[in-house]
N, C-alpha and C positions, 0 to 999 in steps of 0.2 A: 108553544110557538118557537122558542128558542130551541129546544131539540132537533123540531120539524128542518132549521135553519141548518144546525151542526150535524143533524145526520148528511143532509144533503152534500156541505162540505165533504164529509167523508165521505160519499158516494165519487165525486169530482175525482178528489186524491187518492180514491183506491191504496188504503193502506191498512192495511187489518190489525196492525199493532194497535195507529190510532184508533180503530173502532174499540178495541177490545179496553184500552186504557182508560178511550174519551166517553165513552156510552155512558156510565154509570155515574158521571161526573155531570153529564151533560142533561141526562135526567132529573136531577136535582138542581139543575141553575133557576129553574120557574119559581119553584117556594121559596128561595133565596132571595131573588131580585122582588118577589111581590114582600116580603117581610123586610128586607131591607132599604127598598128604594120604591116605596109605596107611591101610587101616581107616576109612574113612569112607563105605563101600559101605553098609553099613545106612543109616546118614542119609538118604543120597542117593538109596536108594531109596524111603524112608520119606516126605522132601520130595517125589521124582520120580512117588509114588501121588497125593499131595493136589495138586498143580499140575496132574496130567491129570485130577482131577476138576473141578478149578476153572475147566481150561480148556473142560472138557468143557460145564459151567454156563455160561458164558461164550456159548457156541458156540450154544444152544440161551437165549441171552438173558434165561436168570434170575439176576438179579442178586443174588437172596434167597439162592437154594442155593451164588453165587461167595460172599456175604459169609459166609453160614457157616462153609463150608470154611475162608477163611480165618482168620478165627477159630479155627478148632478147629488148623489148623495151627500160626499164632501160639501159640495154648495148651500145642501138645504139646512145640514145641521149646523156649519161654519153660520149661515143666515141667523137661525134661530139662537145660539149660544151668545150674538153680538146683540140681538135684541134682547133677551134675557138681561144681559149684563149692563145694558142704556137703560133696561127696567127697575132693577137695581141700584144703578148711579143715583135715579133721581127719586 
C-alpha cells in the first residue's frame, strides 16, 4: 500500500534520481511499519485512501480539490489523535 502511495508521488514529481534512490527504500517500508507498528493497518490505509486522492488532484492540477483533501485529512487524524489521547486521560 505504501509503495502503491510513493510510487505515485513519484510519478507527480517526475524525478528519476528520486525513483532510483527512493524505490528500494520504499519497497521495504511495508515489513517495517507491519513489524514495528503492528495494528496500524487501518490508519495506513485510511491516510493511504486520502494521499491517492490528493495525488490524484495534484496529477490532474487542481490545487482547490489537493487543498481540500488535505484539509479533511489533517481534520480526521487531528479528530482521531485528540480522541485517542481523552481515551487515555481517563
Amino acid at each position: 500500500m505504501l509503495n502503491k502511495l510513493w510510487n505515485e508521488f513519484l510519478k507527480v514529481i517526475k524525478n528519476r534520481t528520486y525513483e532510483a534512490v527512493l524505490i528500494p527504500i520504499i519497497d521495504s517500508l511495508p515489513q517495517y511499519v507491519e513489524h514495528y507498528l503492528p495494528g496500524v493497518r487501518q490508519e495506513a490505509k485510511e491516510a493511504y485512501d486520502y494521499w491517492l486522492k490528493i495525488f490524484t488532484a495534484l496529477e490532474h492540477r487542481d490545487a482547490d480539490q489537493a487543498a481540500t483533501l488535505i484539509k479533511e485529512l489533517l481534520d480526521h487524524f487531528v479528530t482521531r489523535i485528540l480522541q485517542e489521547e481523552q481515551i487515555n486521560l481517563t
